[in-house]
C-alpha positions in Angstrom: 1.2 6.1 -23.6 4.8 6.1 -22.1 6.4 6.1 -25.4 4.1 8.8 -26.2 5.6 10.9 -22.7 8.8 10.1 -24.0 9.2 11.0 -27.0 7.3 14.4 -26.3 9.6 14.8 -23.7 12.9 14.4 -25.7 11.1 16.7 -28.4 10.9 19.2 -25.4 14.6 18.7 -24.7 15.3 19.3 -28.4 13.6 22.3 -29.1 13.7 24.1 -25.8 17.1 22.6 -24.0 14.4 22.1 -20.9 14.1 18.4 -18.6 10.6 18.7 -18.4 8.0 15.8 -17.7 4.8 16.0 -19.9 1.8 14.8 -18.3 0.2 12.8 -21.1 -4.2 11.5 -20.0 -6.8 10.4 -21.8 -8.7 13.0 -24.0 -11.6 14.4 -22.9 -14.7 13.2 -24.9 -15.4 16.2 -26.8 -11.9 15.5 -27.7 -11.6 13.4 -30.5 -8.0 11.9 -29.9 -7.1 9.0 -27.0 -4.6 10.9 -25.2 -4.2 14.7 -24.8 -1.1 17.1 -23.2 -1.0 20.7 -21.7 2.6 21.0 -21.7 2.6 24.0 -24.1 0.2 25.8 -21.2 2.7 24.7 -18.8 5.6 26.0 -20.9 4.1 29.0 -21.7 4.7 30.3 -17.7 8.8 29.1 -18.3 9.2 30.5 -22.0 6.4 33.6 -21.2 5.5 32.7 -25.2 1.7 31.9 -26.0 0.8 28.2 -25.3 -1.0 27.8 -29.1 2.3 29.2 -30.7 4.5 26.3 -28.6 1.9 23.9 -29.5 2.4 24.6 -33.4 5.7 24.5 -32.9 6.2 21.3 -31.2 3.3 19.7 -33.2 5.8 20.9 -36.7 8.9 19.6 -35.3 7.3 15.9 -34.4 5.7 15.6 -37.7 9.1 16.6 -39.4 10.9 13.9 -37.6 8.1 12.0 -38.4 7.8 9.0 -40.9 4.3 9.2 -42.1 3.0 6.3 -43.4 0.0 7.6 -44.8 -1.5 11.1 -45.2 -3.5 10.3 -41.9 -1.0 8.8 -40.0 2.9 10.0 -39.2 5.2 8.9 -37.1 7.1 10.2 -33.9 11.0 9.2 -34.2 12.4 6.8 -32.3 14.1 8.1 -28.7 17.4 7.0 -27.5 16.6 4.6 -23.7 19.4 5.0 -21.0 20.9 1.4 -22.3 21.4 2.8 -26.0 18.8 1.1 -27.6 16.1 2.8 -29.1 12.2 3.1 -28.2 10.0 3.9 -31.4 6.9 5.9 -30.0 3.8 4.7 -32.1 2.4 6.1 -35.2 -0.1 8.4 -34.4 -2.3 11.9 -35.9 -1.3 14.6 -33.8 -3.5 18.0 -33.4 -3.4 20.6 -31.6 -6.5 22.5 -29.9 -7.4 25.6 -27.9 -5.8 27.0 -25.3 -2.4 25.0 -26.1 -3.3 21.0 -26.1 -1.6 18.7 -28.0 -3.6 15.2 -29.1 -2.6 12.4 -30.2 -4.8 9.8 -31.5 -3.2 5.7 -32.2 -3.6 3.7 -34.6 -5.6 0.2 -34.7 -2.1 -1.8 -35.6 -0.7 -0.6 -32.7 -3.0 -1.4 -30.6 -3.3 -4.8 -32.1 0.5 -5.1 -31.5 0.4 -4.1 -27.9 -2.5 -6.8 -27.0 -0.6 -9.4 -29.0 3.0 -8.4 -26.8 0.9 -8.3 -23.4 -1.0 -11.8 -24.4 2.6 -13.1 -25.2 4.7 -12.2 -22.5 2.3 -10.4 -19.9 5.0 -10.1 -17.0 8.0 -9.3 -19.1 6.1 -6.1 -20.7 4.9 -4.6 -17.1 7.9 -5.3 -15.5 10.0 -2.8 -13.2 13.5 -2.8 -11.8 13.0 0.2 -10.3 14.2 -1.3 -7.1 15.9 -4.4 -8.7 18.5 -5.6 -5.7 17.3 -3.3 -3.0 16.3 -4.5 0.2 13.0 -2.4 1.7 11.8 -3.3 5.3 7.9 -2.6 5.9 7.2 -2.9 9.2 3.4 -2.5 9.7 0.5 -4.1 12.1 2.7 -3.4 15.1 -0.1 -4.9 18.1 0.9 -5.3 21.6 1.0 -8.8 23.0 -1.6 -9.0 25.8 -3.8 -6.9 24.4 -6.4 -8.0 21.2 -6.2 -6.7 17.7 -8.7 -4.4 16.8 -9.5 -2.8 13.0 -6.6 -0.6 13.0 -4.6 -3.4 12.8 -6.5 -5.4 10.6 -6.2 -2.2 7.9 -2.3 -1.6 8.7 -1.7 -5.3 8.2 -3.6 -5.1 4.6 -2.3 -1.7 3.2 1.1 -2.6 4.4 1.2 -6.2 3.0 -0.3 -4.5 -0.4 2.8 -1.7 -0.2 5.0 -4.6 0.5 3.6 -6.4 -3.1 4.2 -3.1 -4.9 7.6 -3.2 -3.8 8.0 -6.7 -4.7 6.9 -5.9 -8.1 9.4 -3.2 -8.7 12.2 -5.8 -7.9 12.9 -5.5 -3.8 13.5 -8.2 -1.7 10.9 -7.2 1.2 10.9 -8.0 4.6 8.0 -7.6 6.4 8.2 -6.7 9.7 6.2 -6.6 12.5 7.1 -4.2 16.2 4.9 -4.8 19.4 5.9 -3.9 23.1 5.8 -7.5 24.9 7.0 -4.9 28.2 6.0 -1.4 29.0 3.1 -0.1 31.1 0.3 -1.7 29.1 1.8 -5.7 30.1 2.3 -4.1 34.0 -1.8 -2.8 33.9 -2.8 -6.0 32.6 -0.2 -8.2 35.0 -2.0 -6.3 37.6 -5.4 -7.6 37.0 -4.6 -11.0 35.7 -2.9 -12.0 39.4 -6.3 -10.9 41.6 -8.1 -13.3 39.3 -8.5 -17.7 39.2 -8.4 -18.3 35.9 -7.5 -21.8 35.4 -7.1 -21.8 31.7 -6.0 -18.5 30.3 -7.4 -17.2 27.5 -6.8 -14.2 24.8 -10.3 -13.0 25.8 -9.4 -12.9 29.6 -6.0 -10.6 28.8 -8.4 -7.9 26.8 -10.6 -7.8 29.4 -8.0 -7.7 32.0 -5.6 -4.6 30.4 -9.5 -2.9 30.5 -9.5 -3.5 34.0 -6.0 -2.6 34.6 -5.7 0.8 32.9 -9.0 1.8 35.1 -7.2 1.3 38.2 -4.3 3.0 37.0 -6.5 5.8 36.3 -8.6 5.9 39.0 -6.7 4.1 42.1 -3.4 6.4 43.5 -2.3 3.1 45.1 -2.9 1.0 42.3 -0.7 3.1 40.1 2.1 2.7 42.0 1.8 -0.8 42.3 1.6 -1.4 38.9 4.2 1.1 38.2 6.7 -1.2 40.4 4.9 -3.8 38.2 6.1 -2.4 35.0 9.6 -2.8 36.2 9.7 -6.2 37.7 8.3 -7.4 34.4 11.6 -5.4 32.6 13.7 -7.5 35.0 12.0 -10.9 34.4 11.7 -10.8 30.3 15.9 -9.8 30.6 16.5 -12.8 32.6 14.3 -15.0 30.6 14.3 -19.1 31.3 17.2 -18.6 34.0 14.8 -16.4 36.6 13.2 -18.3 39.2 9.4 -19.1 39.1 7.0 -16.9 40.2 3.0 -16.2 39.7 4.1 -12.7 37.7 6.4 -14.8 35.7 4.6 -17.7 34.8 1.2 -15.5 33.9 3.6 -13.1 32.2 5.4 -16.0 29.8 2.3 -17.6 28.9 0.5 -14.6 28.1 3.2 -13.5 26.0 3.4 -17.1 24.2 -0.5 -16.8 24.2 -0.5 -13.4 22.3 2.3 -14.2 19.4 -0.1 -17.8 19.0 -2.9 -15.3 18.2 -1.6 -12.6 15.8 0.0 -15.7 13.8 -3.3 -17.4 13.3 -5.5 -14.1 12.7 -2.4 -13.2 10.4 -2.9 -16.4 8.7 -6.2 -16.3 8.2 -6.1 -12.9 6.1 -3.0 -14.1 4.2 -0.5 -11.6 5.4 3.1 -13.4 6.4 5.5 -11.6 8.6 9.2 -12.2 7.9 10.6 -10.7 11.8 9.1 -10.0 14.6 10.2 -7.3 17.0 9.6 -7.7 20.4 10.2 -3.9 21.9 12.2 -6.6 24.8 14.8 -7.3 21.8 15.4 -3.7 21.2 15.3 -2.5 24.8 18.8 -3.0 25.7 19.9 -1.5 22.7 18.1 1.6 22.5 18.9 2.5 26.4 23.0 2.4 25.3 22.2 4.7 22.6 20.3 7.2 24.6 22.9 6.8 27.2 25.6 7.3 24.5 24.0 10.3 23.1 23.5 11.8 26.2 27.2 12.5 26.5 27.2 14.1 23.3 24.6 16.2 24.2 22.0 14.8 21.8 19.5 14.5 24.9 19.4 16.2 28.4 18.9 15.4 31.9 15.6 17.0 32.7 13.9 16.0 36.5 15.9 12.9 36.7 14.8 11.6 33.1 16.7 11.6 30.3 14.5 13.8 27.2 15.2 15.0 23.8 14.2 18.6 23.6 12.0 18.8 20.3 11.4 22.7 20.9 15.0 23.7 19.4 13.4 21.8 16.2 9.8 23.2 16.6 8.7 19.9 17.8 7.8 18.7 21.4 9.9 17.0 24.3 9.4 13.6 25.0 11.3 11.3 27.6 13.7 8.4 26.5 14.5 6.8 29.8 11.9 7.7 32.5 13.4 8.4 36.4 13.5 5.0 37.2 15.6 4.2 34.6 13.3 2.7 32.3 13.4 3.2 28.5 10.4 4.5 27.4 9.0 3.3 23.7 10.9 6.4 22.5 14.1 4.8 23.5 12.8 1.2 21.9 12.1 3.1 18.7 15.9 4.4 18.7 16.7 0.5 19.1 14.5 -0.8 16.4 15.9 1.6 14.0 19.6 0.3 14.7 18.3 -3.5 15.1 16.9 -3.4 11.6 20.0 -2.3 9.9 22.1 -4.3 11.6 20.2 -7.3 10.5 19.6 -5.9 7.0 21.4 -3.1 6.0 17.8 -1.8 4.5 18.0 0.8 1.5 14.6 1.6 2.9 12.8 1.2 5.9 9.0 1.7 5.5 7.3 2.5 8.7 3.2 2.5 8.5 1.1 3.6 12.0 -1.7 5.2 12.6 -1.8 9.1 12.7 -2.1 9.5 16.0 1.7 8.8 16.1 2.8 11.2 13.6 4.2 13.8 15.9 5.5 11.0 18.2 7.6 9.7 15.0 8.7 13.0 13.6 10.0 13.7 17.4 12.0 9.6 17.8 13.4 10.6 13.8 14.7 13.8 14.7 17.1 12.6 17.8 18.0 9.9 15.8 18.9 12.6 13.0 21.3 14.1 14.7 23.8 10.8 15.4 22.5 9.0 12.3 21.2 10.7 9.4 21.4 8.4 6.9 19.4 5.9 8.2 16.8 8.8 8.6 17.2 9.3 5.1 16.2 6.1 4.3 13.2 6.0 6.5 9.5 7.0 5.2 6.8 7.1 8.2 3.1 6.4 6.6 0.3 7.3 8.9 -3.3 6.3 8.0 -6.4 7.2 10.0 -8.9 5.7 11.9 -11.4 2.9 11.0 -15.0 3.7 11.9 -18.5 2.0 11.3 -21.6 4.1 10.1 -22.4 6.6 13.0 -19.1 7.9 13.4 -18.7 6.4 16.7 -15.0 6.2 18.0 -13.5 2.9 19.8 -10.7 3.0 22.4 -8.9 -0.5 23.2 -8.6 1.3 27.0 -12.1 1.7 27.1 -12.7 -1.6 26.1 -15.1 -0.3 23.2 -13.2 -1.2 20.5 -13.8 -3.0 16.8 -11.8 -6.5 17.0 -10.5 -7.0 13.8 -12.0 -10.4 13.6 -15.0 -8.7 14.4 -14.9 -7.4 11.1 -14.1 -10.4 8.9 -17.3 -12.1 10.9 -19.7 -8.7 9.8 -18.6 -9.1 5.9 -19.2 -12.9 6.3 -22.3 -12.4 7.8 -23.6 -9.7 4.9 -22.3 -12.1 2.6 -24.1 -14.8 3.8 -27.0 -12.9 4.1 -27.4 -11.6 0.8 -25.8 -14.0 -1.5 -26.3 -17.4 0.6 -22.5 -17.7 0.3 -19.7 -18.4 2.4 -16.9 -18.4 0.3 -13.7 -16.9 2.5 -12.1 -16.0 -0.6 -15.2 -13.3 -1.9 -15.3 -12.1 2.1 -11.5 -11.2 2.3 -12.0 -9.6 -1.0 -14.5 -7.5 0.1 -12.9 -6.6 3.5 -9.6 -6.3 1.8 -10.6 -4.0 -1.0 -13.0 -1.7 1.3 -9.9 -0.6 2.7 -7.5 -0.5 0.1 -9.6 2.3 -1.9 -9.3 4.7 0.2 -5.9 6.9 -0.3 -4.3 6.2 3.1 -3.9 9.2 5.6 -7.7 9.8 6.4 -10.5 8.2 8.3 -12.4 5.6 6.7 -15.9 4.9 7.4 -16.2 1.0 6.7 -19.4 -0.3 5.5 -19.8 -4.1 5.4 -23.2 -3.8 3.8 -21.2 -1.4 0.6 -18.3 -3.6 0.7 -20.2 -7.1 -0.5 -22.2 -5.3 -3.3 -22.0 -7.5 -6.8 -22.7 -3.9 -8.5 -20.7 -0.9 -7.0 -17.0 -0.6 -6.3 -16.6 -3.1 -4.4 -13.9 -6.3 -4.2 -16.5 -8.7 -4.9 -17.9 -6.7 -7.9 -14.1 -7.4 -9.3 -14.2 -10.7 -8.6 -17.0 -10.9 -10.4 -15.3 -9.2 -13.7 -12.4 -11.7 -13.4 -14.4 -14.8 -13.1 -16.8 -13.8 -16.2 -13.7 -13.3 -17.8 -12.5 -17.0 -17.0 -15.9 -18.3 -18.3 -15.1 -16.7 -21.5 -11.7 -17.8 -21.9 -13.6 -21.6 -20.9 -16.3 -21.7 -23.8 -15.7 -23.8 -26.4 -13.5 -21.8 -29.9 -15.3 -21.3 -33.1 -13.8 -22.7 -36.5 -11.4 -20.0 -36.3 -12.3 -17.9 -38.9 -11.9 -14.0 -38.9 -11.1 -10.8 -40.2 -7.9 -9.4 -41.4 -5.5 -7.7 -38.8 -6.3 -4.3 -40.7 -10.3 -4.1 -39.2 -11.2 -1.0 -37.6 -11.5 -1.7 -33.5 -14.8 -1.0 -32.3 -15.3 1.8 -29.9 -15.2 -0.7 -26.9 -12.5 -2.6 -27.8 -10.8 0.6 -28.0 -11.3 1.6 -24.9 -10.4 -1.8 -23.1 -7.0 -1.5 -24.8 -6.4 1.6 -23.8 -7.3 1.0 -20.0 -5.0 -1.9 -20.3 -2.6 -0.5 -21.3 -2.4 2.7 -18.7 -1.7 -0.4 -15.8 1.7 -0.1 -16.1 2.6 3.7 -15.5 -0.3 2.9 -12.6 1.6 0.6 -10.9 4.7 2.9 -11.4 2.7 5.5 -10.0 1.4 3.4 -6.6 5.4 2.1 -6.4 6.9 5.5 -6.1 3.9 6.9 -4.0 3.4 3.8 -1.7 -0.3 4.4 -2.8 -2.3 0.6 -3.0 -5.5 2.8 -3.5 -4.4 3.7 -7.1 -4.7 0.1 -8.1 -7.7 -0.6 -6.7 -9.0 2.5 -8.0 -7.6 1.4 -12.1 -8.9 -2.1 -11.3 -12.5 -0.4 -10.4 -12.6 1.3 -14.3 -10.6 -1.6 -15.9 -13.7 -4.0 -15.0 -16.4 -0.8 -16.0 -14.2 -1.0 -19.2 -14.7 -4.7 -19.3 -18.1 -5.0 -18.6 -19.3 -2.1 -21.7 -16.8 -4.5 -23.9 -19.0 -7.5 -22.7 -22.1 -5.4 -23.5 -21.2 -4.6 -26.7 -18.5 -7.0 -28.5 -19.4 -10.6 -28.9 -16.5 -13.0 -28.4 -17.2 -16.5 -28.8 -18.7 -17.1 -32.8 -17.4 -13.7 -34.3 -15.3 -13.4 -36.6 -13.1 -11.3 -34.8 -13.0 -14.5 -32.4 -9.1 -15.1 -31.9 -8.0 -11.4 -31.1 -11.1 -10.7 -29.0 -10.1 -13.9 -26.6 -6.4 -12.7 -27.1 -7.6 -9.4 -25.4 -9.7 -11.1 -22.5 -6.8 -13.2 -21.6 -5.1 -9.6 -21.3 -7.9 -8.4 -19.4 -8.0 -11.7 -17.3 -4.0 -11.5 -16.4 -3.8 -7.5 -15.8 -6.8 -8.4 -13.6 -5.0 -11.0 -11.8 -2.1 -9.1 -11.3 -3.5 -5.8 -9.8 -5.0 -8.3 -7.5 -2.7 -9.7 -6.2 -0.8 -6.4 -5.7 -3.7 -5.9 -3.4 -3.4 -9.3 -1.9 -6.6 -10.7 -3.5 -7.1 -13.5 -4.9 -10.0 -14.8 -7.6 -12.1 -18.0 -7.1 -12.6 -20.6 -9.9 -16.5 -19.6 -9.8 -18.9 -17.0 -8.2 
């Protein structure tokens, strides 16, 4: 399909002295042609000439380049590549329909050819350098310490590990990072409650219930803000003196709820198969942020407003926030403008990936824009992904400060649970596929209602349904070979076959796609019809014993690998049996 694009494309140039990019999709079914192209009815609005009269005309100057091999089928010409070599776009009939389509139908050998280069070197022909030698940082997941993780982190840390993979795949050395505020308000409202109570062996458990407890009496108790208000600042002045400050109750509950917290978030991390490369304590970037600020201030960058130091948004159409509060705090606006300068001085990123949830979108556009106007390049290489919120049938919305909230092991335990319940299995594999691929669907940005009853079906989209596909697959591969007897290279591919091939080979300008768009859902999407494709070739082409033996296990190797691949990208991984 891409050397079809291409050379369609460099006809284009040829004829019309216009960079213009074709779309090239499958043809419709009352189309009878595998891949079909409107470009003459989007060339029609630039050269104001009828679409059917630049169809004829492109269709006549492809054909004349053309080396036909037979009456039926002609050749495109072969397009120059950036490196100088030469790309020949396959042999194919080419038609043109009403109002201004172009089709294009392939030929059998080529498709032949392209299962036997993917069964032969499956890696080298999907490969990208798209971002060979670039260094991307994804910082995703970002929980507090002494608070719990709840399903908003569980979905950041599986959409961003799966946007870290794409990026892998294109070539980047990823770093995965990982931001959380181990000071700040949130540590002072749980400090507060954790010292009126005995607890002789503290627990993760006991700090969620406790920043609950906390953020009531902040809310509710005049006195009890200001105490934990003072709170918030001792804690500043005991995590920047560290091991060398003298013992106290706040400091010891403080350093072993700290230690207790990064113990957690490593094991739940482990557990789903997501490793962080850095961790960014908003403590590390405290310091670093306030001299900025402070810096800028001279410049003008930010103001002095009621003994706080903002940055006023409304000269950008944005809002004001504060950067160092009137004690002389930085605020997480300030730790942002650290983090930002942290993570190119330890990497010198050529992109910086930021995923949150969307609640922080205006927060984000507000920390970017003052660090705009004393840094713009490292804006420039900054995208901010927001996704929405997780929610369970019912539509009912959690709050962590309410103490209502989905934990996110809460969720692997539910999918376990319907697992177990309708299969009799336990398998932790199957169960993270499920969870995994329930949210990896969905295009990020919107609220997702998970299921956990949907996401274990064997039948519907689902991860274990694609598990399913690959290990059927495997069992095929597994049989025992016929004599090895079959047809000649020049049989006709049935229908099915046909349409596997073609599936297949539309992964690679799908992964292109998901690189440059940061979009995970568009290969779990392709893997959904890639195994529907699969399954009607199962139905309807026998492997093991036909004559067309050899090429048909050639092509479900293909199948098996592409499967195993997208997988991956999503940060799946098949079991030996289901």
């Amino acid at each position: 399909m891409e050397e079809i694009r291409d050379s369609l494309k460099q006809t284009i140039k040829n004829l019309y002295n216009l960079d213009f990019d074709p779309e090239l999709t499958p043809s419709p079914e009352n189309i009878d042609a595998d891949y079909s192209s409107n470009a003459p009815l989007k060339l029609a609005k630039v050269l104001h000439r009828p679409p059917m009269e630049i169809a004829s005309e492109i269709e006549t100057f492809i054909l004349q380049r053309g080396e036909a091999r037979s009456a039926a089928a002609r050749g495109l010409a072969c397009e120059p590549r950036g490196d100088g070599s030469e790309r020949r776009a396959p042999e194919c009939d080419i038609n043109v329909s009403q109002p201004g389509f172009l089709n294009f139908s392939l030929p059998d050998d080529y498709l032949h050819d392209k299962v036997n280069n993917l069964f032969n070197d499956f890696n080298k022909e999907i490969a990208s350098h798209e971002y060979e030698g670039k260094t991307i940082i994804c910082e995703f997941s970002d929980p507090n310490p002494f608070k719990v993780l709840h399903v908003g982190h569980l979905y950041t840390s599986i959409v961003g590990d799966s946007i870290g993979k794409l990026f892998e795949y294109a070539g980047a050395k990823v770093i995965r990072a990982n931001f959380g505020g181990d000071v700040g308000l949130h540590v002072a409202k749980t400090m507060y409650a954790l010292q009126k109570k005995d607890i002789k062996e503290l627990q993760i458990e006991d700090i969620a219930k406790c920043y609950v407890e906390g953020t009531a009496a902040y809310e509710d108790d005049e006195e009890a803000k200001k105490e934990i208000t003072k709170l918030n600042k001792e804690i500043y002045q005991i995590n920047a003196a560290g091991s060398t400050r003298p013992e106290s109750k706040l400091a010891t509950l403080y350093w072993k709820g700290r230690e207790l917290s990064y113990e957690y978030f490593n094991e739940f991390y482990d557990s789903i198969g997501v490793k962080f490369d850095k961790y960014y304590p908003e403590s590390t970037v405290a310091s670093l942020g306030l001299a900025k600020v402070k810096e800028e201030l001279r410049k003008g960058v930010y103001e002095v407003s009621d003994g706080a130091v903002i940055f006023n948004g409304d000269k950008f159409g944005l809002h004001t926030r504060v950067f160092i509060n009137k004690e002389g705090v930085p605020t997480y606006e300030a730790k942002d403008v650290g983090l930002i300068f942290t993570k190119w001085d330890d990497y010198h990123f050529d992109k910086s990936v930021v995923i949150t949830g969307s609640e922080q979108l205006e927060y984000m556009k507000v920390v970017l824009k003052s660090i705009e106007q004393y840094a713009p390049d490292l804006v420039a290489k900054t995208s901010h992904l927001t996704h929405g919120l997780v929610k369970l049938p019912g539509n009912v919305k959690m709050s962590s400060r309410k103490g209502n909230f989905l934990k996110a092991v809460d969720v692997i335990n539910m999918v376990k649970d319907e697992l177990k319940t309708a299969y009799d299995s336990s398998d932790n594999k199957v169960s993270l596929a499920a969870t995994k691929y329930a949210f990896l669907k969905y295009k990020m940005g919107g609220d997702i209602i998970f299921d956990p009853q949907e996401s274990v079906k064997m039948t519907g989209n689902s991860g274990p349904y694609l598990l399913y596909s690959a290990v059927r697959a495997k069992k095929i591969l597994s049989k025992p070979r016929g004599d090895g007897s079959e047809r000649t290279r020049s049989r006709s591919l049935q229908t099915s076959e046909r349409a596997l091939i073609k599936k297949i080979l539309e992964y690679k300008s799908t992964l292109n796609e998901a690189v440059t768009e940061m979009a995970p859902h568009k290969v779990a999407n392709y893997l959904y019809d890639l195994a529907q494709e699969f399954s009607r070739f199962y139905e309807n082409c026998q492997v093991t014993g036909s004559d067309e033996e050899s090429e048909r296990l050639k092509l479900v190797k293909v199948y098996l690998d592409t499967m195993t691949h997208g997988l991956n990208i999503l940060g799946i991984q098949i079991p030996e049996e289901m």
